[in-house]
Every structure is written in structure tokens, then in C-alpha cells.
N, C-alpha and C positions, 0 to 999 in steps of 0.2 A: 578860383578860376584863373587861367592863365592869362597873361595879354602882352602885346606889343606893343612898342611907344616907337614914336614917327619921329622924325628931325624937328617935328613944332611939338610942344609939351601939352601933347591930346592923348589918352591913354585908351586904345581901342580892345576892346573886348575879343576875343578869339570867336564867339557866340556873333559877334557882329557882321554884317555884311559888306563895313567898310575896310579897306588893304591900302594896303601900300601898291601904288601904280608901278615905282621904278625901285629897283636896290643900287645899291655899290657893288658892282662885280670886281675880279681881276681878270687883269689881262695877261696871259703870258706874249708880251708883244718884244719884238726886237729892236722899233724903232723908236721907242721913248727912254728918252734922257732918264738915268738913274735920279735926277733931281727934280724929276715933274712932281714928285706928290712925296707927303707925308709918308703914304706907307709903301712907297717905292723899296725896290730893294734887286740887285744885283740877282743875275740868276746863272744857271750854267747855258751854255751854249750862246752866250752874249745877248740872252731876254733880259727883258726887265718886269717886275710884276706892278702894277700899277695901278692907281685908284678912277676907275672909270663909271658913271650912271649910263646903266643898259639897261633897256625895258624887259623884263621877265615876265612869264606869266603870274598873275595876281596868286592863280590856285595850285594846287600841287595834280588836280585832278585837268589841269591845260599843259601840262608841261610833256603830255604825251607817254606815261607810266599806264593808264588805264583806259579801261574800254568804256564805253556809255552804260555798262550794268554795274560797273565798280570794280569788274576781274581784271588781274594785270592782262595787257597787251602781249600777246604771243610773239610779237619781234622782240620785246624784252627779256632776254634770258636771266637765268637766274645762276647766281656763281657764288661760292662759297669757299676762302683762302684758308689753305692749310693752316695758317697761323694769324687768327684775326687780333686785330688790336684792341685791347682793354682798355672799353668804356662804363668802366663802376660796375660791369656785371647785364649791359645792357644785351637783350634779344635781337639780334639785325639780321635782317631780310636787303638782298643785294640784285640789282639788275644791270644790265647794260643791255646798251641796242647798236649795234653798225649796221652803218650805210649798206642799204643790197647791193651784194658784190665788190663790197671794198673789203681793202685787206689792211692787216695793220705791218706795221714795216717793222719789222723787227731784224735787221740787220745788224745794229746794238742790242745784245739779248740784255742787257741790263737797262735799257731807257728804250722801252718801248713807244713808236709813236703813232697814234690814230689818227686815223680818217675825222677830215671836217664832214660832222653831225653825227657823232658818236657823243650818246650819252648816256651818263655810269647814276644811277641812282641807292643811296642806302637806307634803309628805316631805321630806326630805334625804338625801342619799345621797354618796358621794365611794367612788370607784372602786369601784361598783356594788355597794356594799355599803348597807342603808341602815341610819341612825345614831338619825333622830327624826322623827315626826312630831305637828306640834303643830295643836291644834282649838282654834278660837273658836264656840263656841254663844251663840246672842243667844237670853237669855230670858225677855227684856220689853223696852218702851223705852227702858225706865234700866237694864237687867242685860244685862253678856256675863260670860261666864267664860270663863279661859285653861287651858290644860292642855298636858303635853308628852307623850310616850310616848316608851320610849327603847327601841329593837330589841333582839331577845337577839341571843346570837353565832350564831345557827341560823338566824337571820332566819324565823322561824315566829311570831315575836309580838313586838308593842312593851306594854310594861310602864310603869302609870302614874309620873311622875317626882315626887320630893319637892319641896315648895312650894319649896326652896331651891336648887334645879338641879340639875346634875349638872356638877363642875368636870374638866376634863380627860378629857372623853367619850371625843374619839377623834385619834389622830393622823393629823393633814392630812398632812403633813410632818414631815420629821425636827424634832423639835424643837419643834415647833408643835402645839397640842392643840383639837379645836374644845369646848368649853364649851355644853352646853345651858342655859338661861334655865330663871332661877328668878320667880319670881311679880313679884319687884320690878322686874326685866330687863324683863319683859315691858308692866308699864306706864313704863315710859320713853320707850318709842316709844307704844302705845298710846293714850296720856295726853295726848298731845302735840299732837293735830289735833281736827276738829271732829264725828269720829266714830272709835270704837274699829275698822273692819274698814278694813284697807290692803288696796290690791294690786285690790281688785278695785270701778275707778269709771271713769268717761268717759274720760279717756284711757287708763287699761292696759288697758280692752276695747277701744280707737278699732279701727275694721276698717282704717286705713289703718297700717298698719305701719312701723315706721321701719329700715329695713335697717342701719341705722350703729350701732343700740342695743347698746350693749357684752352679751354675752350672751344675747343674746335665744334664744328658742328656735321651731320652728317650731308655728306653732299645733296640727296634731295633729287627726286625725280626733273629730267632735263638743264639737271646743272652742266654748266661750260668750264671743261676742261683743255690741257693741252690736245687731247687727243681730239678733242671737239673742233677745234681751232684747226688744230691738221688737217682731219679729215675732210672739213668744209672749207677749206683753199683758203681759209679767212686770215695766214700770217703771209707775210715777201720779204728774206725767201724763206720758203716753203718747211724748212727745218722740222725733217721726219725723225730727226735723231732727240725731241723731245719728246716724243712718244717710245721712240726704240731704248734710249737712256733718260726717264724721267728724273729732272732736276731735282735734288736732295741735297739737306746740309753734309760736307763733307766732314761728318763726326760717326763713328763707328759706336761709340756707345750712344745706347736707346736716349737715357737723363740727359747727356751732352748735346743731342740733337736736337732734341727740343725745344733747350733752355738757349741755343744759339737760334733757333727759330722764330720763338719767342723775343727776342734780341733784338732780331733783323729790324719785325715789323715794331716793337715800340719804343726803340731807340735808334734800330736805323735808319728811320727816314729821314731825321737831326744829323748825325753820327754816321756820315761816310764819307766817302774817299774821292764822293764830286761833287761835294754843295760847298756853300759858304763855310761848315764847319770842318775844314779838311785842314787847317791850320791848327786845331787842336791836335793831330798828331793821330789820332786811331779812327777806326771806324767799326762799326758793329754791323754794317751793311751785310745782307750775305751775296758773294756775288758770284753770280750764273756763268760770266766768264770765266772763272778761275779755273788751274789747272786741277788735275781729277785729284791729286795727293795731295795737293797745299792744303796748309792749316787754312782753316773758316776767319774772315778779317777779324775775328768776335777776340778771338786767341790771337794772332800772328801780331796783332798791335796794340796789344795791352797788357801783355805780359811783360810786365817790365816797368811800364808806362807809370808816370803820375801826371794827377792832377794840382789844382788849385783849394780842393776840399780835401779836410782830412779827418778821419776819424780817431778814437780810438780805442785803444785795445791792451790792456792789462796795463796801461799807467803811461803808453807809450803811444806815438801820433801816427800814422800810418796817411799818406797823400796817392799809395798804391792802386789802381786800378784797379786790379786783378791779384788777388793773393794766393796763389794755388795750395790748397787745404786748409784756410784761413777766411772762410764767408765774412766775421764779425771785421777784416782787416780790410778786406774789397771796399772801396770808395762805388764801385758801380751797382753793388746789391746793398750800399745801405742808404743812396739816392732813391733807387727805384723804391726804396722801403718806408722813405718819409712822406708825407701828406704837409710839410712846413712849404710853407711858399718861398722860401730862400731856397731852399736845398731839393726838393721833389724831382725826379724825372717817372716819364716825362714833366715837364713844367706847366703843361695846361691839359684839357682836356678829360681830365680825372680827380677827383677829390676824395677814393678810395682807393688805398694800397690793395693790389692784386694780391692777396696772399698765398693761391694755387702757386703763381707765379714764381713769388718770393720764395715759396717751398721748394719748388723745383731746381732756380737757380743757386742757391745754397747747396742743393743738394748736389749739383753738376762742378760748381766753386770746391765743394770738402773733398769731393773725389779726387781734384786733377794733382798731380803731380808735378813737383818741380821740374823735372825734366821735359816736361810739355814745352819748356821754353824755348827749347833746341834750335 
């Protein structure tokens, strides 16, 4: 049976009726001092994220996801991103809700920002069972708060999780345990880009789809698209040309597209060109602003590039990024391919190598040519 442990060493049963009253949320706020807390940390646009006690609701069935029969809530839409992020193979069901009649401002088409009491909810599930679903509520310009809910064994209710996670949730696999995020897990990706809500911007709603996207899933009756968003006045400004020119990776081959897709979402959110890791030099980000011919940032700053990590390859050490027709010499496909906790990317959140994945980028890495570098 699973369970939670509290900040006092009481170990509470998920079957039980007793919760946690209050978690650790973050705050994307702008007026605390990078040094107020432990898991403080500099953000873009001059926030900081911060360690704050906000009351949440105890159950996952108060948080305003469902109706009093158990069916989701009809303001809650349902959305599904071209290129979802790889959690061990997990099943995820996605909603959001905006304010009636607000819009989201997307005048930065790459840092989208919402309406305060917009909130984005995701489930997880692995052999139909479900494990956690976690909410992002935005509740001003400079505030989101995170939160997880962790399902009982009856699957009747998900129960708020403690600011410190929950380790060894649930077993994927033999031997293999999926780990719910704790408050600080949560701003590492979070923290990372030019707005706290992932998963849901110009390309993971693009209406043109990419069939090669490792996991993808099918969109699903009343799914929220760009054209959904247009048509219903829900972006400012109003940006008819995502529906006239749906946002795509700028890569002409099918493999190349994908595996930059693939990219974007499970290394770009770390790995781009406006979080704290801009200073490494490259980014994997894929970004909506760029001009229509530029190479994809996945190529334009890593060809070339090294790292800190090196591998090797016939007797000799390679620190290369990106090795065009050399996957075993790429320092980036044999990151994403370890499961060591020194060397793994991502570095949390996964404790199985993707291996669709790994096929794929291999297979997009042996195609490219040297002269990509151009």
C-alpha cells in the first residue's frame, strides 16, 4: 500500500482519512530576495521561485478537476502536446481551465503568460491504474503554485502529497520505482524557462501533428488546439497566423523532426537560450519565434559544441555534442541513454531510458551530414 509521511515522523496510509492540511508550494514571485529560502533560485524575467506554506485543498476531488458524480468538469478542457515528455512509459490525461473570457497574452509566442485562476492539471497512470495527478494554479502574474495528489489503492481519491514527495510511489517494473516530485523536483524544470506552465504553447497545440513523435497520443474528442484558442478569442493578440501557418519543427526530414521534437520537450525545458542554463552554450529549446529557414536551436548550437562529459568511441574520447553520422560519438544521445545518476538526462523524473526515443535520435544523429554545420 502506498503512503505519505508528514514533516512529524507519522506515516499516514493513503486508505486513511487523515491529509496533510497545508503543502510547500512555489511561488513565481518578483519581490523575494534570491536569498529568502533554501530552494530559492533566480528565474527569468527578474522572479524568483520560492519556498512558501499555502493552503491547498486536502483532496484532488476539491481542487475543482471534477463534478460531484466523479466526471471531469466541462470547463476543464482536455489537450494533448504533439511531443509529450517521457515519464517511464506513463498513460497521462491533461486538462486546463481559463477564466471565462480571459485571454492568454501571448505577445511572446515563446513565453506564454495566463490569466490569474488558470489551472493546468495532469494524471499519470501505468497499467491503468492511476498513481498522481499534479496541478499548477497561476495566482497572479508573479505567483503559481505546485502541488501533487497521490491516488489511494481504491482509486476513489487522490490525497495531497507532502512538500517532500513521495519516494518509491509505485513500481513501473520489477525493480524500478516511479518517485513523485517534491516541491524542489518540481522547480527544476519549472525554474528553467521563460514561464513556469510547460506542455501547453505554439507548438504542443500546433494543429499540424507530427506522426513520428515518440508517444504521441491521439488528440481525443474536445481536445484544445491552436485553432481552439483562435477561434474562441482565448490568445491577445489574437494571432490567426497559428492556425493559417501551424507552428512545426523547422526540419524537412520526417526522423529529423521528430527527434528535434522529442528534444525540445525533454531536454528543452533545462537546455535553452532563456533559463539559468544559457551559459552552457546551446539549447535544444525549439523556438516559435525563429525565422522560417533557420536551422532548429537542437542543430545551430551544437554542432560544433562540447561538453564536460565524454565518451568513447574506437579507443578515442569524444566531449562532442553532436557528431553528424557518429550517434556512439554524441555526448547528447548517450546522456539521454544512461539511467547512472551522474550522467542521465534528463537528471530526474525517469528511471527508464526511452528507448523508442533513443532509436529515433540515433537514427536522425547517423543521417545528418557534415555539412549541416554550415
Amino acid at each position: 500500500m502506498l503512503s505519505v509521511r508528514r514533516a512529524a515522523p507519522v506515516v499516514v496510509g493513503l486508505t486513511a482519512t487523515l491529509v496533510m492540511a497545508v503543502t510547500t508550494s512555489f511561488l513565481w514571485a518578483t519581490d523575494t530576495p534570491a536569498s529568502a529560502d533554501a530552494f530559492a533560485g533566480a528565474l527569468p524575467n527578474g522572479g524568483h521561485l520560492t519556498r512558501e506554506v499555502s493552503a491547498l485543498p486536502e483532496r484532488l476531488s476539491e481542487t475543482g478537476l471534477y463534478l460531484a458524480d466523479g466526471s471531469i468538469d466541462p470547463r476543464n478542457r482536455p489537450f494533448v502536446p504533439v511531443y509529450p515528455l517521457w515519464t517511464d512509459g506513463a498513460a497521462k490525461r491533461r486538462w486546463i481551465r481559463l477564466p471565462e473570457g480571459a485571454r492568454i497574452d501571448v505577445s511572446d509566442i515563446d513565453a506564454w503568460r495566463f490569466p490569474p485562476g488558470t489551472i493546468l492539471w495532469k494524471e499519470f497512470s501505468w497499467r491503468g491504474r492511476k498513481v498522481e495527478t499534479r496541478m499548477i494554479r497561476v495566482e497572479s502574474d508573479s505567483q503559481v503554485t505546485f502541488a501533487a495528489y497521490v491516488w489511494n489503492d481504491s482509486q476513489t481519491e487522490a490525497l495531497l502529497a507532502p512538500a517532500e514527495g513521495v519516494p518509491r510511489a509505485f513500481e513501473i517494473v520489477a525493480g524500478k520505482r516511479h518517485a513523485i516530485p517534491g516541491v524542489a523536483d518540481c522547480g527544476a524544470c519549472h525554474k528553467s524557462g521563460p514561464t513556469p506552465v510547460l506542455g501547453f504553447n505554439a507548438l504542443q497545440l500546433s494543429d499540424e501533428r507530427d506522426p513520428l513523435a515518440p508517444h504521441a497520443a491521439a488528440l481525443g474528442t474536445g481536445a484544445v488546439t491552436l485553432r481552439t484558442l483562435v477561434e474562441e478569442d482565448r490568445l491577445q493578440p489574437a494571432r490567426p497566423e497559428l492556425v493559417t501557418r501551424p507552428p512545426r519543427i523547422r526540419e524537412r526530414d520526417p526522423v529529423g523532426r521528430a527527434a528535434i521534437g522529442y528534444l525540445s520537450t525533454n531536454c528543452g525545458v533545462c537546455h535553452n537560450a532563456r533559463g539559468p542554463l544559457t551559459r552552457l552554450g546551446f539549447s535544444l529549446q525549439h523556438d516559435a519565434s525563429g525565422a522560417p529557414n533557420a536551422l532548429e536551436p537542437a542543430l545551430a548550437t551544437t554542432l560544433g559544441a562540447t561538453g564536460r562529459f565524454v565518451v568513447s568511441h574506437d579507443g578515442a574520447a569524444s566531449a562532442r555534442l553532436l557528431v553528424p553520422g557518429s550517434p556512439s560519438e554524441s555526448v547528447l544521445l548517450q546522456r539521454m541513454s544512461s539511467r547512472r545518476s551522474a550522467v542521465q538526462m534528463p537528471p530526474l523524473g525517469t528511471v527508464l531510458a526511452d528507448m523508442a526515443a533513443i532509436k529515433l535520435v540515433s537514427r536522425w544523429i547517423a543521417g545528418l551530414r557534415a555539412a549541416a554545420s554550415r
